[in-house]
C-alpha positions in Angstrom: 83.0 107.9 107.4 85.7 104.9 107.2 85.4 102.8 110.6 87.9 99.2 110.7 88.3 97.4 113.7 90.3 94.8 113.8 93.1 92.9 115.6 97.0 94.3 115.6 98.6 91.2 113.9 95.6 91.1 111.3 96.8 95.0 109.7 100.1 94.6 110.9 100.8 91.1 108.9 99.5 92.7 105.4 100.8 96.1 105.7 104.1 94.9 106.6 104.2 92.5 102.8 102.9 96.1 100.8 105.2 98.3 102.5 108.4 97.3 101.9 108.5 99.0 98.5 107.5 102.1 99.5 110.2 104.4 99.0 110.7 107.2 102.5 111.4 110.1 100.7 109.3 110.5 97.2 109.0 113.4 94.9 104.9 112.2 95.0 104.4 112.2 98.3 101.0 110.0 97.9 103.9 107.1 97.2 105.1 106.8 100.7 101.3 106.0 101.6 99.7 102.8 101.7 96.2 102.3 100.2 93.6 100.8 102.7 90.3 99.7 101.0 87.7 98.2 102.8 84.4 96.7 101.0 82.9 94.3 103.6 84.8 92.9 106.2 87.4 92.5 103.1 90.5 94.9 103.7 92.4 95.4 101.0 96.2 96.9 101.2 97.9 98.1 98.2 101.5 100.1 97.9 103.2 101.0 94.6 106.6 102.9 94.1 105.3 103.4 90.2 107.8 100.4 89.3 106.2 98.0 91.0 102.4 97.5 92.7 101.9 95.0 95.5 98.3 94.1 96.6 97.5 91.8 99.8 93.2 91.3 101.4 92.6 90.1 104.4 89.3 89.3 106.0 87.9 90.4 109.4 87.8 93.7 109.5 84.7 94.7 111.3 83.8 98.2 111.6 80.9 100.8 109.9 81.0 101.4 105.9 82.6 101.0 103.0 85.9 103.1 101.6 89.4 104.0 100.8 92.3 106.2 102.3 95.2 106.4 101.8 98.1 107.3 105.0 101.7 106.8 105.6 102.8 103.4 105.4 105.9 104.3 107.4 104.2 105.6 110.7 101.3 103.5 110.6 103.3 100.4 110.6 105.8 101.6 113.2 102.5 102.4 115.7 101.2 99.3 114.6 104.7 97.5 115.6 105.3 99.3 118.9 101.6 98.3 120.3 100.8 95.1 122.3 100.7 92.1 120.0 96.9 91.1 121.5 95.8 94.6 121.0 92.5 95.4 119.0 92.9 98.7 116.7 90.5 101.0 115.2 91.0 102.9 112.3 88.3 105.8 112.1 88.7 108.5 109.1 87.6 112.0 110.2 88.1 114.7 108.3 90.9 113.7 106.6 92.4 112.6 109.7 93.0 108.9 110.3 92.4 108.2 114.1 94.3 105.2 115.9 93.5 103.5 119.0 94.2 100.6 120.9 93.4 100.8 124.5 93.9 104.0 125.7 96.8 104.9 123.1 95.9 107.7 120.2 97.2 108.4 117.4 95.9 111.1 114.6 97.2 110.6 111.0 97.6 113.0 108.4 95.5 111.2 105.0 95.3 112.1 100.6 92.8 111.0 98.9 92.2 107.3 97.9 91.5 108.2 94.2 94.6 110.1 93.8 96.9 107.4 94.2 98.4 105.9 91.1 98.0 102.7 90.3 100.0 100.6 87.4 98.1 99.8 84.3 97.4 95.8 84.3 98.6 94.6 80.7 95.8 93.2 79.1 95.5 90.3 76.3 97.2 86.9 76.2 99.4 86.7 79.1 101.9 83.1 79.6 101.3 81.6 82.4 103.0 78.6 84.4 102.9 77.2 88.5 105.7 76.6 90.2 106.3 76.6 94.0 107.2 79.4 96.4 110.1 77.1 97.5 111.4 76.5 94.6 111.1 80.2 92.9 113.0 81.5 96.1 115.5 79.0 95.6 116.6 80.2 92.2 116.5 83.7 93.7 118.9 82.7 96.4 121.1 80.9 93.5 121.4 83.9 91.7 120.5 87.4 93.2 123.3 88.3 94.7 125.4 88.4 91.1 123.3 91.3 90.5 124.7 95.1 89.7 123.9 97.4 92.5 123.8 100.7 90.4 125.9 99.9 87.0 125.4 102.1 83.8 124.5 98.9 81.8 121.2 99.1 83.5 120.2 95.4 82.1 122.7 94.3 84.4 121.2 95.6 87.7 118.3 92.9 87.3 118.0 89.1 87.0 117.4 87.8 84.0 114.7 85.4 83.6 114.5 83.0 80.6 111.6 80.5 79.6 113.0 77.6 77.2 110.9 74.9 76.6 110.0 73.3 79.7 113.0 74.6 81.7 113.4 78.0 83.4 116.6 79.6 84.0 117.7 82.7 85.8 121.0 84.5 85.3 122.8 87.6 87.1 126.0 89.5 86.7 127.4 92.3 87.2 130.2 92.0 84.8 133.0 90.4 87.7 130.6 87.5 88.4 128.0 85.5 87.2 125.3 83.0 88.2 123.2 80.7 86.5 120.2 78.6 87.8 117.6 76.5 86.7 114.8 74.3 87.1 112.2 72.4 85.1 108.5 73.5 84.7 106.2 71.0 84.8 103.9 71.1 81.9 105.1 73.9 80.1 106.7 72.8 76.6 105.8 75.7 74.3 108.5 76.1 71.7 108.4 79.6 71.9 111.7 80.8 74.6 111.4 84.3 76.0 113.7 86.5 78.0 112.9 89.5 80.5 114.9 91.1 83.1 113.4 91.8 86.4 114.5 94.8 88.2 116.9 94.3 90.9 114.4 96.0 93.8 111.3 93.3 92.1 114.0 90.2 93.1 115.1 91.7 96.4 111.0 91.9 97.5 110.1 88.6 96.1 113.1 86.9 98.4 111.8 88.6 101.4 107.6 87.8 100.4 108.4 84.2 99.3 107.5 81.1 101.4 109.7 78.2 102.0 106.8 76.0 101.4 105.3 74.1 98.9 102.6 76.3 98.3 101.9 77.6 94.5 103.1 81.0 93.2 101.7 81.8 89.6 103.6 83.2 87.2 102.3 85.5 84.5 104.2 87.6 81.6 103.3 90.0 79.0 106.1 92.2 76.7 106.6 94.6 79.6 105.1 93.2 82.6 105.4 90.6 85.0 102.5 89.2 87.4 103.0 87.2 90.7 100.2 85.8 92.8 101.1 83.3 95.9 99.0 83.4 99.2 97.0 86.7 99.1 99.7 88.5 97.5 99.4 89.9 94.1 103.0 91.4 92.8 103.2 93.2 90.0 105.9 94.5 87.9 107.6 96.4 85.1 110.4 94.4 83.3 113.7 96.2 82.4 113.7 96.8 78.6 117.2 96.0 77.7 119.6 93.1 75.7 121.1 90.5 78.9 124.7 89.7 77.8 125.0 86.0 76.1 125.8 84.3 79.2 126.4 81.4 77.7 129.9 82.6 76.5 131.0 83.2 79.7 130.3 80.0 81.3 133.9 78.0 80.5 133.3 75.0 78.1 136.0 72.9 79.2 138.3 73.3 82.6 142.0 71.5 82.5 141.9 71.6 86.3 139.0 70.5 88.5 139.1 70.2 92.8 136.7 69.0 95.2 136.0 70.9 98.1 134.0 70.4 101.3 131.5 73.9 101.3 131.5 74.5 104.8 135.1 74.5 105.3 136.3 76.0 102.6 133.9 78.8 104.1 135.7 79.0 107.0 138.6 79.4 105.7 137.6 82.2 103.5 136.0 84.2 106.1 138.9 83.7 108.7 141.6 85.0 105.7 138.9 88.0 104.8 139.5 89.4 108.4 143.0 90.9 106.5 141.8 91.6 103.5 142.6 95.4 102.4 139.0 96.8 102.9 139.3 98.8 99.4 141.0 95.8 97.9 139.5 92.4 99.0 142.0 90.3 97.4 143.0 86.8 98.2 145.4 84.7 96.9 144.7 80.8 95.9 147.6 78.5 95.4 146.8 75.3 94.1 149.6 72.4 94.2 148.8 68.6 94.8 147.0 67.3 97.8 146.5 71.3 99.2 144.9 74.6 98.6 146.7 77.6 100.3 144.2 80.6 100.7 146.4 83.8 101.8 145.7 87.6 102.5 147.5 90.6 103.5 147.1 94.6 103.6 148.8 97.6 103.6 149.8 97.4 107.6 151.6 93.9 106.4 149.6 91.8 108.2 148.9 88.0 106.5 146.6 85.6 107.0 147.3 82.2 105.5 144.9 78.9 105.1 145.4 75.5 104.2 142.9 72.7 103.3 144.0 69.4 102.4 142.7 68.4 99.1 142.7 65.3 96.6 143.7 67.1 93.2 147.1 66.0 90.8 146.6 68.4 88.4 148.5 72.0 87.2 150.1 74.0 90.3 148.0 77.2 90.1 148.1 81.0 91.9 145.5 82.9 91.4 143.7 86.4 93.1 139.8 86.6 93.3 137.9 89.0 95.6 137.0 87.1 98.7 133.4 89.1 98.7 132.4 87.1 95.3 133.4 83.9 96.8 131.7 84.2 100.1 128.4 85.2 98.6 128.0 82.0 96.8 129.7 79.5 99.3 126.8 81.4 101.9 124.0 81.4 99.2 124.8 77.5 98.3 123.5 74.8 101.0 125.4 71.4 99.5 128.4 69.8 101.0 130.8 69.4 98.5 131.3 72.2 95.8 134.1 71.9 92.4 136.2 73.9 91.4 137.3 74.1 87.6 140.4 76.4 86.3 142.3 76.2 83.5 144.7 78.8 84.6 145.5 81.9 86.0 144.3 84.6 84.0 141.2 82.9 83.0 137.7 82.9 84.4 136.8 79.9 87.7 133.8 78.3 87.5 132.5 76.6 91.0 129.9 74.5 90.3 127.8 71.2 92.5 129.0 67.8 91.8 126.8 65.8 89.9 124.4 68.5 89.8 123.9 71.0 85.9 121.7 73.3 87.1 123.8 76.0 89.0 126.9 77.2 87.4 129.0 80.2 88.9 131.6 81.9 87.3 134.3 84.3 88.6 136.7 86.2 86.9 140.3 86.3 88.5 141.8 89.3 89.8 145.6 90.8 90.1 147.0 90.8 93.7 
C-alpha cells in the first residue's frame, strides 16, 4: 500500500511542470496519466506523450512505503488546484483506487499500473554536451518560436531548428512566409564539428513555459535522434524531427538599398491600432515609404480604412508595399529593444527587420499583394 502525505503546493508545483504535455484525449489511455513514484521521502513525477518524457523529484513526502501509480494528470491537478493553498493532502492507493484528502474533502481516483506506462528509451553512448543559462535559452526561444509552422506538410518546418557551429549556437524558424534567426555564443565549446537538429514545435512551446528567467544553468545534451534538458529538477527529454531545415541563409537578404530606423514601441502601436480593420481572412496592410514618413494603412471589405503615420529620418527610394500585419506584430511583441531597422530593396522583395548595432537576430518577411 502507497501512502504520500504532503503539502498542496509541494504536488501541485511538480505535477503542474509534467503535465503540460499530456495530451486529454489519447488512443493509450495510460498517456493522459501522470507517473508518481515514491522511494523515500523522494517523489518522483514523470508524464510522457511518447514524443517527449518530462521527469521532476521533489522531497518531503512523508507517508508509509515505497511505490508507483500511475492516475490522471488532468483531474488530479484540477483537485489539487481547486483546494486551499495551505492544505496538507494524502495520497493513499487502495485497490486500485487512489484516495484524496485534504481536510474533510474526498476524492477516489480511478489508477493503471505503474509498470505499464511507457517510457522513452534514453540514447546511450557519447552524448555533446554544453551549459548555458535558462535566461538566455528562453531568450532565443522567444527570438524565434513564433516563425514556426503550426501544422505544414513540410513537417521540418513545424519545429526550430537548432544549429551548433563552433562556439556559437543559433536557432532558426519558418514557416515558409517568415523567418527568424537567433544566436548566441557558448562559452567553451569550440569543437569543429557543426550539427543541426530540429526540435518539435510542441518540445519549444513546453521549454518556453518550464524555462526560468534566471541565471540559473540548463544542460544541454544531444545524440542523432534525441535531445536532453536538465535545469532545476527538471529533466526534459525529447525526439528530434528527422528532416533537411531549408538553407536559411539564402533567405536572409545580403544587401538592402533601403534601410529606416524605427522606434519599437511605436511603430507597435501603430500596427495594432491599423490591424483593428484588417480583413480578418486577409490581414493585409499597406507600407508607404517616402522621405521623412512611413504611412501604415488598412481597409476591408465594409470599406472601412485605417491610416498611420510616423515621422521618420530616411532619404532613400519611395516604397509601397503589403505584409500581413500578424507577422509583423509577433516580432515587434517578441523583441524588447527600442529602436528596430528596417531594410528593403523593393517591393516585391523580401524585408528584413533587424536590431541596430546588434548581428545576432535577423527577421525576414516576405511581402504580400494588397
Amino acid at each position: 500500500m502507497l501512502l504520500i502525505k504532503t503539502q498542496r503546493d509541494m504536488l501541485l508545483a511538480p505535477l503542474q511542470s509534467v503535465s503540460g504535455i499530456v495530451e486529454k484525449r489519447h488512443t493509450l489511455p495510460i498517456l493522459s496519466n501522470v507517473l508518481l513514484e515514491k522511494k523515500a521521502d523522494l517523489l518522483t513525477l514523470l508524464a510522457t506523450d511518447i514524443e517527449i518524457q518530462i521527469t521532476t523529484t521533489t522531497s518531503g513526502a512523508a507517508g508509509d512505503g515505497d511505490g508507483a501509480v500511475t492516475v490522471g494528470a488532468r483531474k488530479l491537478q484540477d483537485i489539487l488546484r481547486s483546494l486551499p493553498d495551505s492544505a496538507e493532502v494524502s495520497l493513499n492507493l487502495d485497490d486500485k483506487r487512489l484516495q484524496v484528502r485534504a481536510g474533510k474533502s474526498r476524492f477516489t481516483l480511478q489508477t493503471l499500473p505503474a509498470e505499464d506506462f511507457p517510457r522513452m528509451a534514453l540514447s546511450d553512448g557519447d552524448m555533446r554536451k554544453f551549459t548555458v543559462t535558462q535566461k538566455q535559452f528562453r531568450q532565443l526561444l522567444a527570438q524565434t518560436q513564433f516563425s514556426m509552422a503550426a501544422q505544414d506538410v513540410r513537417y521540418y518546418l513545424n519545429g526550430l531548428l537548432l544549429l551548433i557551429d563552433g562556439n556559437e549556437l543559433r536557432a532558426v524558424a519558418t514557416d515558409g512566409h517568415r523567418l527568424a534567426y537567433a544566436s548566441m555564443p557558448l562559452e567553451g565549446e569550440t569543437e569543429s564539428s557543426r550539427q543541426e537538429l530540429i526540435l518539435p514545435r510542441k518540445t519549444v512551446l513546453e521549454l518556453s513555459r518550464l524555462l526560468a528567467d534566471n541565471d540559473e544553468p540548463l544542460l544541454i545534451e544531444l545524440s542523432s535522434n534525441q535531445i536532453r534538458f536538465k535545469f532545476g529538477h527538471i529533466n526534459l527529454v525529447s525526439k528530434l524531427i528527422d528532416g533537411k531545415f531549408p538553407d536559411y541563409e539564402r533567405v536572409i537578404p545580403a544587401t538592402l538599398k533601403n534601410v529606416v530606423a524605427l522606434n519599437r514601441a511605436a511603430l507597435l502601436q501603430s500596427m495594432v491600432r491599423a490591424a483593428i480593420l484588417t480583413n480578418e481572412k486577409f490581414r493585409g496592410v499597406r507600407l508607404v515609404l517616402s522621405a521623412g514618413s512611413m504611412k501604415i494603412m488598412a481597409a476591408n471589405a465594409e470599406q472601412e480604412e485605417a491610416q498611420e503615420e510616423i515621422e521618420v529620418d530616411y532619404n532613400g527610394d519611395a516604397i509601397d508595399v503589403g505584409f500581413n500585419v500578424g507577422y509583423l506584430l509577433d516580432v515587434l511583441n517578441n523583441t524588447s529593444v527600442e529602436t528596430v531597422e528596417w531594410g528593403f530593396n523593393d517591393a516585391n522583395s523580401s524585408a528584413l527587420l533587424s536590431i541596430p548595432g546588434n548581428d545576432r537576430f535577423k527577421y525576414v518577411v516576405m511581402p504580400m499583394r494588397i
